[in-house]
Each structure stands twice: as C-alpha cells, then as structure tokens.
LOROKE-723593 format. One record per residue (C-alpha): y, x, z. Coordinates in nm, 3 decimals. Each point is the difference from the previous one (the first is absolute). Example, Ala and Ser with C-alpha at 12.3 -4.5 7.8 and 13.67 -1.06 7.14 Angstrom:
{{-0.450,1.230,0.780}}
{{0.344,0.137,-0.066}}
% end
This chain:
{{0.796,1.464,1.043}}
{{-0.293,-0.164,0.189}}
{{-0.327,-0.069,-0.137}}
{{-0.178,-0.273,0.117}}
{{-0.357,-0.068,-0.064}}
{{-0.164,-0.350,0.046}}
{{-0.247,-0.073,0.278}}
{{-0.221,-0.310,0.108}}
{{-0.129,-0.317,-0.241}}
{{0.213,-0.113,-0.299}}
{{0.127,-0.295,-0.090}}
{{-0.186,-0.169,-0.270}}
{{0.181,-0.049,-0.323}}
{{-0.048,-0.162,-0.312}}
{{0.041,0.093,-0.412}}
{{0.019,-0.235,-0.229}}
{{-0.115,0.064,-0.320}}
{{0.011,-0.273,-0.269}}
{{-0.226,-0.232,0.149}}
{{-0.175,0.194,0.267}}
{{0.068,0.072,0.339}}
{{-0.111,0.259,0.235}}
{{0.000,0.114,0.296}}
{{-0.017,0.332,0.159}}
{{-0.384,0.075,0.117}}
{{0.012,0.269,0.268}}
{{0.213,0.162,0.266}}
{{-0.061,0.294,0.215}}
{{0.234,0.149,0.264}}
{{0.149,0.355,-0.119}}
{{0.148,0.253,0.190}}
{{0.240,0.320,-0.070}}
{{-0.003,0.333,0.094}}
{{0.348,0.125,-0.021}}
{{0.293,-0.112,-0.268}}
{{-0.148,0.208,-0.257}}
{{-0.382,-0.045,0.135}}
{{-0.294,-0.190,-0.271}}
{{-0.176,-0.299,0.146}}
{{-0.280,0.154,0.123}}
{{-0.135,-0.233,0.243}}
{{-0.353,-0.019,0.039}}
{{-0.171,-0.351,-0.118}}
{{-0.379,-0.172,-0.067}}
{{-0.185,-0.197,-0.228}}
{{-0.002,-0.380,0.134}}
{{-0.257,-0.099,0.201}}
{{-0.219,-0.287,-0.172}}
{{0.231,-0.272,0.193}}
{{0.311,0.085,-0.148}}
{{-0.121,0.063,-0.372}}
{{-0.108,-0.373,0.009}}
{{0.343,-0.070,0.108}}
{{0.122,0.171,-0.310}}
{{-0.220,-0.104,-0.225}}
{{0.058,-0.402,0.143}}
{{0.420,0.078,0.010}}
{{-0.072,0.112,-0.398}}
{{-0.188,-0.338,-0.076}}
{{0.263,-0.201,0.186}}
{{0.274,0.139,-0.212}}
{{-0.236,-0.027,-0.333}}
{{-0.069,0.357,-0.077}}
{{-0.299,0.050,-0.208}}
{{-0.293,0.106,0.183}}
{{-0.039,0.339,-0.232}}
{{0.360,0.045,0.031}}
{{-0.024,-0.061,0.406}}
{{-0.286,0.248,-0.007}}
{{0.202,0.273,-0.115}}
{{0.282,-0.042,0.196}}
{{-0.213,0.014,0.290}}
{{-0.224,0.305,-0.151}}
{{0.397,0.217,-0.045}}
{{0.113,-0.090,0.371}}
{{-0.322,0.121,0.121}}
{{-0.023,0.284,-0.205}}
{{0.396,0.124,0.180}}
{{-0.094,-0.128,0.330}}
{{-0.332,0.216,-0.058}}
{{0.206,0.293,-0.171}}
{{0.227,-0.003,0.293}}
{{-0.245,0.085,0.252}}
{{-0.197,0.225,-0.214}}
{{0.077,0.146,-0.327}}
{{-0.349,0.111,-0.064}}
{{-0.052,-0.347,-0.022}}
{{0.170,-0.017,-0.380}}
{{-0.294,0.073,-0.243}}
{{0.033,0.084,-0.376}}
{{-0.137,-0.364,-0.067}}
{{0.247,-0.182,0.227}}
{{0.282,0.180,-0.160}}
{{-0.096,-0.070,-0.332}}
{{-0.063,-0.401,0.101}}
{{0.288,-0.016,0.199}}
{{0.241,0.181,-0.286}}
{{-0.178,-0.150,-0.304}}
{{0.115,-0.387,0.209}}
{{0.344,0.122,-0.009}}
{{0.060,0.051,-0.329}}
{{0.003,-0.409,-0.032}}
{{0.319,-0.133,0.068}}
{{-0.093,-0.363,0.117}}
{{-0.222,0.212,0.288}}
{{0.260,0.195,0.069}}
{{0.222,-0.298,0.051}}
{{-0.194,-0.109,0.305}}
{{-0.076,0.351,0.110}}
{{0.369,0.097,0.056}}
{{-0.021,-0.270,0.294}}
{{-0.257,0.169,0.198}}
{{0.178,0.392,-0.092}}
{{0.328,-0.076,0.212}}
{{-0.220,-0.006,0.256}}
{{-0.237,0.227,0.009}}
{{-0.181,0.288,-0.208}}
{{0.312,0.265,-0.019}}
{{-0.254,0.278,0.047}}
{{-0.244,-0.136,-0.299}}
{{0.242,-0.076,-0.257}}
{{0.165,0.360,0.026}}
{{-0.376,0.131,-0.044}}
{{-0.042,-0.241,-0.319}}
{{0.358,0.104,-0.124}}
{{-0.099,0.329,0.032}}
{{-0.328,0.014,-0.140}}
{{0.111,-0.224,-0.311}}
{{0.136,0.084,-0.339}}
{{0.191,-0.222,-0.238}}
{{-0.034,-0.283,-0.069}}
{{-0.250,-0.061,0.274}}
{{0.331,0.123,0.287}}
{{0.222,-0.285,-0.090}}
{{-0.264,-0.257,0.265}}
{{-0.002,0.255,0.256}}
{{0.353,0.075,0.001}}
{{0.111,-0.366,0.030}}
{{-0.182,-0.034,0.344}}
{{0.103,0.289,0.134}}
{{0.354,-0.104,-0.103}}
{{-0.034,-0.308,0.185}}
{{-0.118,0.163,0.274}}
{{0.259,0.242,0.023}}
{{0.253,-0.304,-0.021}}
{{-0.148,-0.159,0.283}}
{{0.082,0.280,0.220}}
{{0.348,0.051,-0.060}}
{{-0.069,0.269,-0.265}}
{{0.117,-0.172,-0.303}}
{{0.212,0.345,-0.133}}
{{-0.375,0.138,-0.029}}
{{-0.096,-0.321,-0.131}}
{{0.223,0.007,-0.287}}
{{-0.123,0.390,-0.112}}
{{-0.375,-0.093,0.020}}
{{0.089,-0.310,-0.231}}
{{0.241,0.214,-0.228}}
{{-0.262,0.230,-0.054}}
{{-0.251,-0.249,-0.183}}
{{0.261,-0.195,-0.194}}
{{-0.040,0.152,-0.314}}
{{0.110,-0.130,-0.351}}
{{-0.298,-0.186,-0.176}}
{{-0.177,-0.092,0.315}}
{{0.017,-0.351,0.081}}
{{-0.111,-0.120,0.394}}
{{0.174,-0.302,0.100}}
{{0.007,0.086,0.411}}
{{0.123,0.369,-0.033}}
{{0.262,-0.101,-0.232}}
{{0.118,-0.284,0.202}}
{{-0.005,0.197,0.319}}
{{0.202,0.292,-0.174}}
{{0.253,-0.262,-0.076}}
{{0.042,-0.077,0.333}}
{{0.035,0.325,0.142}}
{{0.221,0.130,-0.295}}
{{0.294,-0.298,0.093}}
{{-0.070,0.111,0.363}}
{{0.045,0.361,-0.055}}
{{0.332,-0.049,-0.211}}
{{-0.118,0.070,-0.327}}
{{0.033,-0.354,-0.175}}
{{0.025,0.142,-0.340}}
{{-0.384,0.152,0.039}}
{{-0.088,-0.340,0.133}}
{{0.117,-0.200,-0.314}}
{{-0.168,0.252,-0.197}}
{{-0.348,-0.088,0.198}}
{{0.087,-0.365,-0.060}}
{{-0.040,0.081,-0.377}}
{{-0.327,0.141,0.032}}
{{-0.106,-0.259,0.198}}
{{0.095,-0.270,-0.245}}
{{0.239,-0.212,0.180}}
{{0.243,-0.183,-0.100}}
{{0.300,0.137,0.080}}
{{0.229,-0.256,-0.113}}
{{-0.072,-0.259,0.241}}
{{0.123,-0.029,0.329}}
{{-0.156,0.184,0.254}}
{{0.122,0.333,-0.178}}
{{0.357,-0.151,-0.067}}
{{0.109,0.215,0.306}}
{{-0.204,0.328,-0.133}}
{{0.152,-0.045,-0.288}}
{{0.354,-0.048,0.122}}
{{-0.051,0.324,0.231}}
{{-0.123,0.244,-0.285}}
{{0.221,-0.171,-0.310}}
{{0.313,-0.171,0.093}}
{{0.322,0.188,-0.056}}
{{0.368,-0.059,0.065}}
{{0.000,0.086,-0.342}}
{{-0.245,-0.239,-0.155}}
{{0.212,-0.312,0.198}}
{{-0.314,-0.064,0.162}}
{{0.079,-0.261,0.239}}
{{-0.226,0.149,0.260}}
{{0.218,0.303,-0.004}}
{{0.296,-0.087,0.156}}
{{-0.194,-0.051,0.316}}
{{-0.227,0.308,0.044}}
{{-0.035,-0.011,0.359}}
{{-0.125,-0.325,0.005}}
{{-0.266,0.081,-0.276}}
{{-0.111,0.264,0.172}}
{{-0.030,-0.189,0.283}}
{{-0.191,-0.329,-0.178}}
{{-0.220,0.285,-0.145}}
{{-0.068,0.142,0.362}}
{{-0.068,-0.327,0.163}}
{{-0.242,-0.141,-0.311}}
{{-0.179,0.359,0.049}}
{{-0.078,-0.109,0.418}}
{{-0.051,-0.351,-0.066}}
{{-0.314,0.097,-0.250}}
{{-0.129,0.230,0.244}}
{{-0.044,-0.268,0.221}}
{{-0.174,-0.191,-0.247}}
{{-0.241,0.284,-0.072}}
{{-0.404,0.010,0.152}}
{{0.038,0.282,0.193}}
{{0.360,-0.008,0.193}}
{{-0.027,-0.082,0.355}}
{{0.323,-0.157,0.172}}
{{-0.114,0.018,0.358}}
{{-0.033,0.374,0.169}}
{{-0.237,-0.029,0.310}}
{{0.085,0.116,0.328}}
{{-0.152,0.346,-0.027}}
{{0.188,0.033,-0.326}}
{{0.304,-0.120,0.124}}
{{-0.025,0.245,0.299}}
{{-0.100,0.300,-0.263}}
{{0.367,-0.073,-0.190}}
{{0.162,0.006,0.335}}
{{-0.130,0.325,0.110}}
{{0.144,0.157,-0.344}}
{{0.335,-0.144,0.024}}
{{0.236,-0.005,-0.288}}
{{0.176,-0.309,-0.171}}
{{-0.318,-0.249,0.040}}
{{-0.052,0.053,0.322}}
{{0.384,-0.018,0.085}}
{{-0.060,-0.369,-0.186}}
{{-0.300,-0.075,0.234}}
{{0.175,0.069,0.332}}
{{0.278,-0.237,-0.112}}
{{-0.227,-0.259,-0.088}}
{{-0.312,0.052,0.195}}
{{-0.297,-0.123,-0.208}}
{{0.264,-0.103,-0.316}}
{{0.004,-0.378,0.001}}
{{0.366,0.058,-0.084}}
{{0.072,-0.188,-0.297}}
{{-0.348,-0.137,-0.079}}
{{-0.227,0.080,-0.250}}
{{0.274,0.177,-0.254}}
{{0.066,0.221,0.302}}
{{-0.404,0.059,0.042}}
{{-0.044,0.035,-0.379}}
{{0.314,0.254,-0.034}}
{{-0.109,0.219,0.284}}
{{-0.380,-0.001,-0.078}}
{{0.134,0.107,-0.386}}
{{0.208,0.271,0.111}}
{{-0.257,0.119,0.272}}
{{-0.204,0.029,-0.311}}
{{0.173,0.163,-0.290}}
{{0.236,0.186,0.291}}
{{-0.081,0.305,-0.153}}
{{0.043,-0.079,-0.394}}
{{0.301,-0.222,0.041}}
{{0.356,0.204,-0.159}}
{{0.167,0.056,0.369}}
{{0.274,-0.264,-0.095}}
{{-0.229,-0.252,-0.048}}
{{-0.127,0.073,0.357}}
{{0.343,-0.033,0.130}}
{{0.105,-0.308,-0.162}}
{{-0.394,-0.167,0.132}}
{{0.097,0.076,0.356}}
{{0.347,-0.139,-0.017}}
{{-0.178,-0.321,-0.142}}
{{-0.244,-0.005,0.289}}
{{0.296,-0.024,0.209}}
{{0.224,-0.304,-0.233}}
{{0.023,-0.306,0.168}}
{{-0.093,-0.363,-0.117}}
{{0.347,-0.222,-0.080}}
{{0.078,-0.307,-0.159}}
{{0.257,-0.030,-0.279}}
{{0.150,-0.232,-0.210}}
{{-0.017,0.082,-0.400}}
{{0.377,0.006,-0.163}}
{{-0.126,0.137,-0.383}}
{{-0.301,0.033,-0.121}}
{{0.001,0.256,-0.323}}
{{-0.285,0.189,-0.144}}
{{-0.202,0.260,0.217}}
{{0.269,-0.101,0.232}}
{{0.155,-0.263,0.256}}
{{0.319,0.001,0.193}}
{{-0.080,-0.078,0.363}}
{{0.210,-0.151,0.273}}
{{-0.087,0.098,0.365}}
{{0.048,-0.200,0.290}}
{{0.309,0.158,0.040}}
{{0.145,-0.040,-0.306}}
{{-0.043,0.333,-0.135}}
{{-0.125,-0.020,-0.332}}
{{-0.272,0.267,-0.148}}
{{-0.110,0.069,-0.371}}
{{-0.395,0.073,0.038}}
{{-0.259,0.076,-0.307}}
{{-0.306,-0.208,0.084}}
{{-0.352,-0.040,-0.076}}
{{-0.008,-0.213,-0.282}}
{{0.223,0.145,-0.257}}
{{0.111,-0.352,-0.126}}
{{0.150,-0.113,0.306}}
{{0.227,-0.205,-0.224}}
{{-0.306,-0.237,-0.050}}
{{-0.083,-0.085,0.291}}
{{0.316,0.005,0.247}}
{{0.289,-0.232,0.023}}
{{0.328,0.075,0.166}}
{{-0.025,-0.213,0.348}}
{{-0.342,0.111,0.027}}
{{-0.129,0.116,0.331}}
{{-0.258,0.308,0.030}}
{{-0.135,0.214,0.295}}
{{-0.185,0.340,-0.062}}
{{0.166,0.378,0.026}}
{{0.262,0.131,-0.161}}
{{-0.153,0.378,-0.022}}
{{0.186,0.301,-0.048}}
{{0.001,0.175,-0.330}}
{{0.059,0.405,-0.067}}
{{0.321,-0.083,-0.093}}
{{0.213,-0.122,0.257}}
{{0.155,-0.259,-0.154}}
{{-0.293,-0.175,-0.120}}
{{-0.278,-0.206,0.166}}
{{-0.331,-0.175,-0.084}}
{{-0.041,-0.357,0.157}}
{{-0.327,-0.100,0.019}}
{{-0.090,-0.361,0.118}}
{{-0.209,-0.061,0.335}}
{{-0.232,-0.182,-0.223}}
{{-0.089,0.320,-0.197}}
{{-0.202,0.173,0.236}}
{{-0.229,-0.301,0.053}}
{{-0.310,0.085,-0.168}}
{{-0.020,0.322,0.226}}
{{-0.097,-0.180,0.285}}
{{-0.353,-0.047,-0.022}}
{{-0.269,0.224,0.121}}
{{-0.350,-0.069,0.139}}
{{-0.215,0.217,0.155}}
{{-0.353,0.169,-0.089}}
{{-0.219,0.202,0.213}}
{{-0.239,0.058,-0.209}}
% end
C-alpha cells in the first residue's frame, strides 16, 4: 500500500488544555526519499528575522518567555542537528533531554516535533535510558505520525509505556494509536493508567467495543457494525481535533500520492483536489492518509466507501436508543445506529435530518451521521512561521 509523506507548510492547529490554548510554533517543509526512506532533508538555524517572529508568535499566543525560549532553543538544536550532527554536544543533549523529562514542556514541544527534528529525536532516543526515553520517544512518535508512519509510531510509544511510569502525552498518544491499530482492549488498559474516567461518555463506545456481549444483553450488542463504526468515526473526528493533523495536502504532496497510485490516489483522480463532501470528506481522507498504514485493512475499506457516501435528506419514522428508523425520499425506510447513543432524546418521529447514512462492516447496518456533525472541522488558518 502507498506511503505518503507530507510536504510544504502546515496548517496551524490548536489544543486546548483546560484553560489554555496553543498554537503550533514552527513549520518547515520535509521531503522523502523513497516509501521506506528517513526524513533526511537538510535544514538551518533561523536567521535573526525569523527567531523574532517566533519568539513574537509565542508572546501573541501567551507562552511564557522561558518556556518560548526553549521551544525555540529544541527547533534550533534539530534544524542545526539536521545539517550537521557534529553540531549535538554532550551539554546540549543533556539540556535538551533533562527539558523533556517535564511534561507541561513537552506538551508544547510535541507541536514543533510533527514538523521537524526526525533526525534529533532518534539520536536522543537512542542515546537515552529510562526514564529519561519516555520525552524523546514522544516527539519522535509525533513525528513519525506526521509522515504517514503511525505503525512505527505506535512501537516507539509501546516501547516506553511501562507499568509505574506515569507521562500524560505518551500515554494519551498510545491511546490513540492503540484504537487505531485495532487493539482497543490495550487502549482501555492505557486509559487506566492514565487516570481517566472511563465511565463517562467519550469512552461509552470503547467500552461497548471491548465489553458488550450478546450474552451480557448489552444493548450496544445487537448492533455491532454500527459500534464499530461510531467507534471508527469518533477515532477520525479527534484526529482532526488534534495540534498536529493537517487536512489540506499541498500540490507537491498531492502530486507525490499520485505518482504512487493505490486506493488514495484512485480517490484523488475522482475528485481532483477532494472538496467532495466538505470538510468530513477532507478530515476522513487526511485521517486515513495518516494512520494508512496502522489502520486493520477493513477499517481502510469501510473509510473509502465513506469517502464515496452521498449527502441525503430523510425523514425520521422511530427514534430508539443508539438508533433511528429513517425514511428516504423514496420511501424506503433504513434502521441506522447514530452518533449520539440516546437518539431517543433528542428525535421525534416527523422529524427531518440531512447528513450520511454510512456503511457499516456488516451489510445490513449503517451509521447516520448528521451534516451538522462535521462542523467544527472546518476551520483552519494558516502560519508561516
């Protein structure tokens, strides 16, 4: 299956984190050698113009001076690494690893790793022994994620999880990956060590997928297509959400997929630069350009056929829990699990709803999911930073 690696300036995203929000504080253009190949592009320090534009973008989104300081001092220090590994002495890799064993830094430094520093945080990885690998090992996760290497992703994270060790980003990250490589037992498990609360809702679906039995008359299992399918669609719609995902390929990137074929680029040459369905259609394919290579290959499958589901109308004839009954505009009625698992709350027979009544791995089951729901994944600004 194709590999494709990103090129050009990201989008810049934002993480919320109680009250604060940030914003991604660097970009640099990467480039691949080969589907296998490491970034290995050659890069600079900043000339004295753009560190001031860093260090004015970090006061304008209220980052601490001495945190903004050594943000800038790390994306130097890989920019510097990059074109010269001599450049890496004993003293900068004790600063730079002795920074990353505090979580709250490397909450902010994760932004700058998906895009850039590949080469240095392998080096740090590699030259670093517990606990002082768990830091290193989260950027170069992130990193790997960014370019469409989430499978290697997942084993650099897997590695440092061990039981005892508590750091909030690697845990959180090996969550993520865990759902997306099919293992949602391992992920629960992580959830516990993180210290979530797994009863409230945002695991509901976890929980349905590694618990509920035919045999426990767990309502959730008499649908198991469409709870696979809520789980798959909640799993892309927090991608989206997350810092470092970028929705928009550029041209050179778009032209890199083309020239490796396979089921992405078949998408692309349908759809030319993927308006298709909006921004669910940009946020699907961007998630499974992304974890392409981790994703269980049925998952794949049933993202692609939703890349191709049209919008419709339909009228609502029962509304039941984790379910409605839907009436097409040809009278053909459909039973569909949906997002919100008490759909009994909020719909009303007579009611009329618009969205996409997605195919499930079982083919008489679907997922509708409103035209409403993809909303928040529409807006992106730009940094050039």
């Amino acid at each position: 299956m194709p590999v494709v690696y990103r090129a050009g300036t990201a989008a810049r995203k934002r993480l919320s984190t109680g009250e604060t929000v940030i914003h991604r504080l660097a970009s640099a253009p990467r480039r691949a050698f080969g589907t296998d190949a490491t970034v290995a592009g050659m890069s600079r320090p900043r000339i004295p113009a753009q560190r001031l534009r860093f260090a004015e973008s970090a006061r304008y989104h209220d980052l601490p001076a001495a945190l903004a300081c050594r943000l800038l001092e790390m994306s130097e220090a890989a920019r510097a690494f990059a074109a010269d590994r001599g450049s890496l002495t004993e003293a900068r890799r004790s600063r730079l690893l002795a920074a990353l064993r505090d979580d709250a830094f490397c909450e902010h430094a994760r932004l700058v790793a998906a895009e850039e520093g590949e080469q240095l945080w392998r080096e740090l990885l590699g030259r670093a022994t517990s606990p002082d690998d768990v830091g290193p090992a989260l950027l170069l996760a992130v990193s790997l994620d960014a370019r469409c290497a989430a499978d290697e992703a997942r084993d650099v994270i897997d590695a440092v999880l061990r039981p005892g060790d508590y750091r909030r980003w690697a845990l959180e990250f090996g969550v993520d990956l865990a759902q997306d490589g099919g293992r949602p037992e391992w992920a629960w498990e992580l959830l516990g060590r993180l210290g979530a609360d797994r009863r409230i809702a945002r695991y509901s679906t976890l929980h349905s997928v590694v618990f509920c039995t035919v045999e426990d008359e767990c309502a959730a299992a008499r649908r198991p297509g469409a709870v696979r399918a809520r789980w798959l669609w909640q799993r892309a719609r927090d991608w989206v959400r997350c810092p470092w995902s970028e929705l928009y390929p550029s041209e050179d990137e778009r032209q890199l997929l083309l020239a490796e074929g396979g089921p992405l680029a078949e998408l692309v040459r349908e759809h030319g630069s993927l308006p298709g369905i909006g921004p669910m259609s940009q946020g699907l394919f961007a998630y499974l350009r992304r974890r392409w290579r981790l994703l269980p290959a049925d998952e794949r499958e049933l993202l692609l056929r939703w890349l191709r589901t049209q919008w419709r109308r339909y009228s609502v004839v029962e509304a039941r829990e984790q379910e409605l009954v839907l009436a097409d505009a040809y009278g053909q009625c459909h039973v569909a699990g949906t997002e919100d698992v008490r759909a009994d709350g909020t719909w009303r027979p007579g009611d009329m709803v618009s969205g996409w009544l997605l195919p499930t791995a079982v083919p008489e089951e679907s997922l509708f999911v409103l035209n409403t729901a993809p909303a928040a994944w529409s807006s992106r600004a730009v940094s050039d930073l």
